[in-house]
C-alpha positions in Angstrom: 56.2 92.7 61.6 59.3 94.8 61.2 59.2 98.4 60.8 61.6 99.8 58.3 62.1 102.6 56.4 64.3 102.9 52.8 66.4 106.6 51.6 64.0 108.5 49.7 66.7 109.4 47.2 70.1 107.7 46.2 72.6 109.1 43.9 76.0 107.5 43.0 77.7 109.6 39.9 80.1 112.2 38.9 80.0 115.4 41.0 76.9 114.2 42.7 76.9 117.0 45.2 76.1 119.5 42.8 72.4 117.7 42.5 72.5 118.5 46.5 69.8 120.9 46.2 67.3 119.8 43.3 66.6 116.7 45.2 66.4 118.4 48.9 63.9 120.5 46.6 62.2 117.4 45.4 62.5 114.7 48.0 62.2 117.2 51.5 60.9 120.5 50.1 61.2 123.5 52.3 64.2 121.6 53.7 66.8 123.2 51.7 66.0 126.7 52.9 66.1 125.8 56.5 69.1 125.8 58.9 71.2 122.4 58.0 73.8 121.4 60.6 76.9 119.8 58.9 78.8 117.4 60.7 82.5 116.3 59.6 85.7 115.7 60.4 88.9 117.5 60.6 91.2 118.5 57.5 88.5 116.9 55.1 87.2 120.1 53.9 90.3 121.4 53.5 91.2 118.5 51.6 88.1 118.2 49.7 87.6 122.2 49.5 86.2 122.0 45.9 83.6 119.8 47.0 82.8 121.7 50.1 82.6 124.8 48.1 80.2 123.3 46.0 77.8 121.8 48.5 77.8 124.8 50.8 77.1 127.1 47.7 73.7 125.3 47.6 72.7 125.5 51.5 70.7 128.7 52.1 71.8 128.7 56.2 74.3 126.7 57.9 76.7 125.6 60.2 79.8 123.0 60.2 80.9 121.0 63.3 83.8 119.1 63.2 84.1 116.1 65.1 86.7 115.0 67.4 85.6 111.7 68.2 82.5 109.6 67.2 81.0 109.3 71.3 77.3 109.3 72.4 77.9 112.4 74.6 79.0 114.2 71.8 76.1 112.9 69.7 73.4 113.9 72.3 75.5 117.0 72.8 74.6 117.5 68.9 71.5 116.6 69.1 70.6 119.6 71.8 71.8 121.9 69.6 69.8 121.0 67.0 66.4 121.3 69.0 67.5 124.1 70.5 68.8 126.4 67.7 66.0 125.3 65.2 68.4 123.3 62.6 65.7 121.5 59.9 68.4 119.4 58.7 71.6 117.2 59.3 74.3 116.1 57.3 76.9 113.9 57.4 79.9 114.3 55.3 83.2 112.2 55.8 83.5 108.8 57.1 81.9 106.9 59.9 82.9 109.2 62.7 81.1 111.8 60.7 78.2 109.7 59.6 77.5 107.5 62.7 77.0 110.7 64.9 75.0 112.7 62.5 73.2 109.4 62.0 72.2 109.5 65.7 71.8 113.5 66.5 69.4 113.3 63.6 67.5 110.3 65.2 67.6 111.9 68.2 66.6 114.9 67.1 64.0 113.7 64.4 65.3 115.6 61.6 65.8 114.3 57.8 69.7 113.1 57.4 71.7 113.2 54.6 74.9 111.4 54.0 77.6 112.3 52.2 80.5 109.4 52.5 83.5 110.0 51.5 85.1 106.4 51.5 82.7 102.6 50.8 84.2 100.6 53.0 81.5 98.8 54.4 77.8 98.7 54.4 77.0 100.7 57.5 76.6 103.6 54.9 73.1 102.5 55.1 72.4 100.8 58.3 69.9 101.9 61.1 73.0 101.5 63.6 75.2 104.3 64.9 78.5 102.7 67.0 79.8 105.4 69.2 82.2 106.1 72.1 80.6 105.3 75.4 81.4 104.9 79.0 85.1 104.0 79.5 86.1 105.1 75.7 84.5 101.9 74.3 82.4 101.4 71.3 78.6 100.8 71.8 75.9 100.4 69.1 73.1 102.3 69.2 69.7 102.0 67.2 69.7 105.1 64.9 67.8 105.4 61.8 68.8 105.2 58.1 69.6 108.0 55.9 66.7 110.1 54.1 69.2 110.6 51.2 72.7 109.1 50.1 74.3 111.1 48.0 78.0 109.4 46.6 80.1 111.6 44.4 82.3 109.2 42.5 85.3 111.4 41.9 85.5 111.6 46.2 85.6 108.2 46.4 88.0 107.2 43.8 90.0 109.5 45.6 89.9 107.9 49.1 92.8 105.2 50.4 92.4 102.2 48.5 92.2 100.1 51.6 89.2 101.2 52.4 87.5 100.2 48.7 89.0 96.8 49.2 87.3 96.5 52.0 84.2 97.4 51.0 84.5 94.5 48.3 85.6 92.3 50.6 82.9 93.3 52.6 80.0 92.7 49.9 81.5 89.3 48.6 81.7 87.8 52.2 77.7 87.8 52.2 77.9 84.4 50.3 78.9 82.3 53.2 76.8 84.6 55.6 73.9 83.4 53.6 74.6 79.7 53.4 75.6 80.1 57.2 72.2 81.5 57.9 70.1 79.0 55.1 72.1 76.0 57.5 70.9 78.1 60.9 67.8 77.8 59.9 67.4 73.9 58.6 69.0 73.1 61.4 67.8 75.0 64.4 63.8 75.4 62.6 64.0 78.9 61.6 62.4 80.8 58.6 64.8 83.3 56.7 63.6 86.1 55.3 63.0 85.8 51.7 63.1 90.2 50.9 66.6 90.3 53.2 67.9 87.2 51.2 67.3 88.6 47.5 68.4 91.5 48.9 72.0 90.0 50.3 72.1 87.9 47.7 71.6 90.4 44.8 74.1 92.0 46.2 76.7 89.7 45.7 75.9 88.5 42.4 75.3 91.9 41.0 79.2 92.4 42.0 80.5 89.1 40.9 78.8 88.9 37.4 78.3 92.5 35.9 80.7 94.0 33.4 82.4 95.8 35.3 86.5 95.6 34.8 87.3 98.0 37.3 86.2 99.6 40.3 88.3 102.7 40.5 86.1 103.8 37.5 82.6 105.9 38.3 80.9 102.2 36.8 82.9 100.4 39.0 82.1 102.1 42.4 78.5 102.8 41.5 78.4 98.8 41.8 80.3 99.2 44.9 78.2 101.2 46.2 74.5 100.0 45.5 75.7 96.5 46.7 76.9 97.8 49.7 73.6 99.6 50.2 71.3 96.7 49.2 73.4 94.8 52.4 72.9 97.1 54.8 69.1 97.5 54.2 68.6 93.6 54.1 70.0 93.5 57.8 67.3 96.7 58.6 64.7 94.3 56.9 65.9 91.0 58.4 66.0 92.6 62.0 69.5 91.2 62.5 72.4 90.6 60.8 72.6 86.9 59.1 72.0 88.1 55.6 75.5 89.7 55.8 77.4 88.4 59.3 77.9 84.8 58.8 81.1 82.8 59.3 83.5 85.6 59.0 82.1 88.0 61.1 81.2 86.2 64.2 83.2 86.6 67.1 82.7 82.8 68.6 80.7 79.5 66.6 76.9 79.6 67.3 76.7 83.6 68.1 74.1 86.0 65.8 74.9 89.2 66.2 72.1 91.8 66.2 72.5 94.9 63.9 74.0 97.2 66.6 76.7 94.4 68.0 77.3 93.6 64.4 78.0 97.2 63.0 80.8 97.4 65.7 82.4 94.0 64.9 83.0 95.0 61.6 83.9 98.5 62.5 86.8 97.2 64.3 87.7 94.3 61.9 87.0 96.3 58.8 90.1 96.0 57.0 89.9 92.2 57.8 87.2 91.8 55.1 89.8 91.5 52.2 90.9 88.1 53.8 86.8 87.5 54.1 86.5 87.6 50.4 88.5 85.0 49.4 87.5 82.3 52.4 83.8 83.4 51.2 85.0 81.7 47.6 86.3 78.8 48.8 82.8 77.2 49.5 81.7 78.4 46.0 80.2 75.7 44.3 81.5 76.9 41.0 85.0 76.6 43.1 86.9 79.0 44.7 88.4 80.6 41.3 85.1 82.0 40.0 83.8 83.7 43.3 87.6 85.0 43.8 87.8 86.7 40.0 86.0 89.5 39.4 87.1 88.7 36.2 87.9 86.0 33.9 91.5 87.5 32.6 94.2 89.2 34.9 94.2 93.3 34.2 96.7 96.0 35.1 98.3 97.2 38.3 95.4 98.4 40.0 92.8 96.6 38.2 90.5 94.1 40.6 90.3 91.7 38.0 92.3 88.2 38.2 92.5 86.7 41.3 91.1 88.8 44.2 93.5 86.9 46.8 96.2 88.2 45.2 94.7 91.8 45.2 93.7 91.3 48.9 97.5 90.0 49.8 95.9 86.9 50.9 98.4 83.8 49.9 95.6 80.6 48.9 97.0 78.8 51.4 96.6 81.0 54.4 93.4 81.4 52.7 92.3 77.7 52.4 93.4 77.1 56.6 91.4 80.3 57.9 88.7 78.1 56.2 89.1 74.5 57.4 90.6 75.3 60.7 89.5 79.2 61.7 90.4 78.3 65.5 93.5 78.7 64.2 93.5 82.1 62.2 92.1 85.0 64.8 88.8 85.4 65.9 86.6 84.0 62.4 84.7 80.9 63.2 81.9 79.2 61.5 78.7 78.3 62.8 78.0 75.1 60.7 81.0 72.9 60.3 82.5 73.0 57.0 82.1 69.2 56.3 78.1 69.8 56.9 77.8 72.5 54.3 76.4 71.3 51.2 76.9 71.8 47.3 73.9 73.2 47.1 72.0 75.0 49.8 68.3 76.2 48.5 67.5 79.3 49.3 64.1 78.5 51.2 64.3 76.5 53.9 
């Protein structure tokens, strides 16, 4: 049986940092009046000094850390102080250099985490995974814990590069073939999925796909964003591993599963990649590849993620169509199954 724990709050709205304190209060009483050790990186609070202003204006003690560079010695570094000096609470605030080390100082450490992002880019906002820099400067994944809280102030993210929002989209809609990857993994090879981590996976496509949502630079729009992206990375904390959301796209070579921690820093690396994921995910759709790929029916405005998503994601349909058929041939993406052995219709037990 798999041991797992889930956030024990989760708020994605307008000026959600100003709710900082009632639900410390509610959630981790006595928390809120403790030392709390704020980890983030450089020229955000400058940037965001609003924000800042407002969270700090709720904190009864603390101190901010910036960090340099997301690396384990750094982390454990972290970590020391915050057994030594007494700190009752981390947060994270930023993106994942800020997150993945307060993520693991507060494992470490076994203090409540918080986390703050500041961008959705992927679904490691959630995941029990911290990748940091390890001997020789390279990226290792190490088990961490997920966060206590998530707390996602809309008007932050609609203010971060759009890049990164596009690749959290990209990132969600890309669990499709992961999940017909792993359904085929497991007829073929006499495995059992998971049935919680494949709702979960799965909800969070379709919750994406079909809602009424016309755009996601509105609050609407990235609270979607958002709770799929979460709903991903706790189906890979349930599953134990990463099939419910690394399938085809995201494995380095055919026939490799990549645990949680090896997975988390594939994406990392390939993160922007996911916008090109999105649309090979819809070419196995059997509703055909112009359903998955529009987010909506009718084309909208400049900006608007409506019409078809190749085109928002710069992806031309035929590039798109080859990284499918013949994915030897466009980078690292390969699939596990062959494409001519994927059916119309997987079921989802196997």
């Amino acid at each position: 049986m798999n041991n797992f724990s889930l956030p024990l709050f989760m708020q994605v709205k307008p000026d959600a940092l100003a709710e900082l304190k009632e639900n410390l209060h509610y959630y981790l009483p006595g928390e809120e009046s403790g030392k709390v050790l704020i980890l983030t990186t450089e020229g955000l609070l400058q940037r965001l000094q609003d924000k800042v202003v407002e969270m700090l204006s709720q904190l009864h003690e603390y101190k901010v850390v910036t960090v340099e560079k997301s690396s384990f010695d750094f982390a454990v570094m972290v970590a020391k102080k915050i057994s030594m000096e007494g700190f009752r609470l981390i947060i994270g605030f930023g993106g994942g250099t800020a997150l993945d080390t307060a993520k693991y100082a507060g494992f470490v450490s076994n203090i409540p985490y918080i986390a703050i992002p500041t961008a959705l880019s992927n679904d490691g906002v959630c995941s029990p995974v911290s990748v940091l820099l390890a001997k020789g400067g390279r990226s290792h994944s190490f088990t961490s814990k997920t966060p206590d809280g998530l707390l996602i102030d809309t008007d932050i993210i609609r203010n971060s590069p759009r890049l990164l929002m596009q690749a959290g989209v990209g990132d969600v809609i890309s669990n499709y073939t992961a999940l017909y990857d792993w359904t085929l993994d497991c007829r073929f090879n006499g495995r059992h999925t998971n049935d919680f981590a494949y709702m979960l996976s799965e909800r969070a496509v379709t919750a994406l796909l079909y809602s009424n949502v016309q755009n996601f630079d509105t609050p609407e729009g990235i609270q979607m964003l958002a709770q799929s992206l979460v709903m991903g990375g706790l189906a890979m904390q349930i599953a134990g591993n990463s099939r419910p959301c690394s399938g085809p796209s995201f494995l380095p070579r055919p026939g490799r599963t990549l645990q949680p921690r090896t997975a988390a820093r594939h994406r990392r690396r390939h993160r922007h990649h996911r916008r090109r994921y999105a649309a090979g995910a819809g070419l196995h759709h059997p509703r055909g590849p112009a359903q998955v790929l529009r987010h909506r029916p009718q084309p909208g405005p400049p900006g608007h993620y409506g019409g078809d998503v190749r085109q928002g994601l710069g992806l031309r349909q035929r590039r798109a169509q080859g990284a499918v058929h013949h994915p030897q041939h466009h980078g690292d993406d390969a699939q596990t199954v062959p494409d001519r052995e994927i059916p119309g219709n997987v079921p989802h037990h196997v």
